[in-house]
N, C-alpha and C positions, 0 to 999 in steps of 0.2 A: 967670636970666640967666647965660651963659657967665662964667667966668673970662677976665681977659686973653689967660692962658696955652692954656687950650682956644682960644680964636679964632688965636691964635699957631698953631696945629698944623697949623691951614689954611691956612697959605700961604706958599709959599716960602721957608726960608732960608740966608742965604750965611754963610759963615763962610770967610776969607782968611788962609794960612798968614804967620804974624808975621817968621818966617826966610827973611831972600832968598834964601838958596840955596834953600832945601825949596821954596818959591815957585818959583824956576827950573825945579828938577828935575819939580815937580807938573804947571808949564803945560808940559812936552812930551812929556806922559802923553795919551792921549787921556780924555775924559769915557765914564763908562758908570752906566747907569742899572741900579741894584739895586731890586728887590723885595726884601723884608725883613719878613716875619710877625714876627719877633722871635722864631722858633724855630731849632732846632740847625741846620738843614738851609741855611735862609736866609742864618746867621751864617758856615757855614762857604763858602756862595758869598760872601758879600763880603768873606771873608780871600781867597780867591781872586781876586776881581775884584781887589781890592785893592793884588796883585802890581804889575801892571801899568797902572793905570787911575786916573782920578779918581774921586771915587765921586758923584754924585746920587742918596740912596735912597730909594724908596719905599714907603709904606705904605699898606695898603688896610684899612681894618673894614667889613664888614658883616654887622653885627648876630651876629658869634658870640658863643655864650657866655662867654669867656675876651676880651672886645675889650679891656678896659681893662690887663688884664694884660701881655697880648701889644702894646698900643700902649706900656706901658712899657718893654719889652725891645727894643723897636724904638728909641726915643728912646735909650735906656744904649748900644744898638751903632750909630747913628749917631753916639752922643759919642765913644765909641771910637774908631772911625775916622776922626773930624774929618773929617764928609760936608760936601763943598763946596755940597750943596744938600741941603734936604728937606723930603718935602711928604706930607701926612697925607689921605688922602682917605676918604670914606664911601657907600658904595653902601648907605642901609636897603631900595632895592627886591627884594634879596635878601632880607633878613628876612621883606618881606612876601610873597615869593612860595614862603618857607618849603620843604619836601620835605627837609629837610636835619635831622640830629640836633644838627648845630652852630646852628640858627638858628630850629628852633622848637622852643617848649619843649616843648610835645606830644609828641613824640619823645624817647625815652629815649637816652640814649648808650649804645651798647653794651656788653658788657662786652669785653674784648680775646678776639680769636679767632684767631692768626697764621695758622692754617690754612685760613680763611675761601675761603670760592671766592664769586667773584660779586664786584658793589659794596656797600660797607657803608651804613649808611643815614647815616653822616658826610658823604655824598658832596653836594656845595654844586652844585647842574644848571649845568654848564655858567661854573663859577666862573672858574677861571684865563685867560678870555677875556675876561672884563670886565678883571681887574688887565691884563693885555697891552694893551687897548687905551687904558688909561688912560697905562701905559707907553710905549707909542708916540708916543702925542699929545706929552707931557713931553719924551720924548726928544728928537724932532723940531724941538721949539721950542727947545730945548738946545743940539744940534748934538752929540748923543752916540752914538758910534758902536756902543755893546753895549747888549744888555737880560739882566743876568744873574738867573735864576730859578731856585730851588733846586731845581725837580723831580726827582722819586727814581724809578726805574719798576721795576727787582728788587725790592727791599726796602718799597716803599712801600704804602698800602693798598689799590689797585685800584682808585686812580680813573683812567677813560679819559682825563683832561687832562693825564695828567703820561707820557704815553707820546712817545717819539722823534716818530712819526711826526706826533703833534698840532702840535710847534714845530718838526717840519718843513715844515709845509703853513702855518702862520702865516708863518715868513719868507718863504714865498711871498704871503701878503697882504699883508705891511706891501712889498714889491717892489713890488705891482700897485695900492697907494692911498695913497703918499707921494711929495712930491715930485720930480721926476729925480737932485737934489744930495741927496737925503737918503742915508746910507748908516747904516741901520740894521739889526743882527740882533739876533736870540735868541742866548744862550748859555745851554746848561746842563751846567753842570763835573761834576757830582755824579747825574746821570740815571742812568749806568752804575754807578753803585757802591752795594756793601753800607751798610746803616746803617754797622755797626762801621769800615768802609772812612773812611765820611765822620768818626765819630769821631775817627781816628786823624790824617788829612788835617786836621783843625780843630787838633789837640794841635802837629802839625808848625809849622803856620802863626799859630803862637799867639793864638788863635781866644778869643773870653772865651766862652767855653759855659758859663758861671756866669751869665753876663745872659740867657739866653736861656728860653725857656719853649714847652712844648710839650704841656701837659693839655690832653684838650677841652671838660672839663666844671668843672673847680677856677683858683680863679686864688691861693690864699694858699698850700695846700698840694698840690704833684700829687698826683694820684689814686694812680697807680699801675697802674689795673687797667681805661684805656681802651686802646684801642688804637694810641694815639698815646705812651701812657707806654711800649707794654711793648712796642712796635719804639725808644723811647728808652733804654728798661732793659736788652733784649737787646743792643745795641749795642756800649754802654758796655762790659756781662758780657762779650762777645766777644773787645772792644779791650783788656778788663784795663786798663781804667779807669775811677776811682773817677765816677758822676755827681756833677757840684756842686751840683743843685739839690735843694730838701727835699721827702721825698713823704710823704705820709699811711701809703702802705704801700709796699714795695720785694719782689714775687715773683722769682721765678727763673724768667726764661724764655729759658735759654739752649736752643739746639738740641741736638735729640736724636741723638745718633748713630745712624746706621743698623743694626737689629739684622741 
């Protein structure tokens, strides 16, 4: 039997700024809906959304290996930000339709490759289409006029979902199968820039990059040596800044100069 608290995770909650002004200044913010893995990338889109927006964040598990970890990290930066809403959802048909080294276990994690050509076998078929459309729907019933998602397309690992062109042909869907009065887009603040880039961007906007989590395969101690650590490790090495979070092992994978 679930805990309270786990059935809590599922379903909506509000939280109402106590100070009338902050309350003033909030409702004439518009609403925007965050995706929020509970990693770096996430974190530092919703300091950015954050600027300007109210926040409703969202979380999605399915079935990776790191779920429990990463729904932690999500709940510590919706407390952060005092999300006016937020809602835990779980797709397992992912897990069972597996192909993914995050979601079956049969599949090894790789070891980190930055030079990697190709898609790695991290790659979730067709993932970040289910979180959008889960987004949408929330959105729309909200009346929020952004969806921001941390997608990285230079720097990231070479999945085809996190490329410009993908959430540009989305907000051509969510246009052609919403409402007339809905006015919904994608954002993605952080698509164009370097890992190190978005580091430095999170440090400005005083980002907790301490809550956040980013292994694919450890949830107590990072690995170090998937390839989600060591474009998290590089980053940091770049920005000349220390990472907060503790790993099993810490390699050097800064860039090599051209000889």
């Amino acid at each position: 039997m679930k805990s309270r608290r786990q059935n809590s995770e599922f379903r909506i909650q509000n939280s109402e700024p106590r100070d009338p002004s902050r309350k003033s200044r909030a409702s004439s913010r518009q609403l925007a809906v965050v995706l929020a893995s509970g990693g770096m990338d996430s974190c530092v889109t919703a300091a950015i959304a954050n600027v300007d927006h109210r926040l409703a964040m969202l979380h999605v598990a399915y079935g990776q290996r790191t779920e429990q970890r990463e729904l932690k990290s999500f709940h510590a930066l919706a407390d952060f930000y005092k999300a006016e809403h937020r809602l835990v959802c779980q797709l397992e048909h992912l897990r069972q339709i597996g192909g993914s080294s995050l979601t079956d276990a049969h599949i090894a994690v790789e070891k980190a490759n930055l030079n990697r050509q190709g898609i790695p076998s991290s790659y979730v078929p067709f993932r970040n289409a289910h979180f959008l459309s889960i987004a949408v729907s929330w959105g729309e019933v909200l009346g929020a006029r952004r969806i921001f998602i941390g997608a990285v397309a230079e720097d990231s690992s070479g999945y085809p979902d996190c490329r410009p062109e993908y959430y540009e042909a989305f907000n051509r869907v969510i246009a052609a199968a919403t409402k007339p009065e809905t006015q919904l887009e994608i954002v993605t603040p952080v698509i164009h820039l370097r890992k190190s880039e978005i580091v430095r961007r999170g440090v400005e906007l005083g980002a907790p990059l301490h809550l956040t989590w980013s292994c694919y395969q450890a949830e107590d101690l990072a690995c170090g040596v998937c390839d989600s650590c060591a474009l998290r490790l590089r980053a940091f090495e770049e920005a000349g800044i220390a990472d907060p979070i503790p790993y099993a092992a810490r390699p050097s994978y800064g860039r090599r100069a051209p000889s």
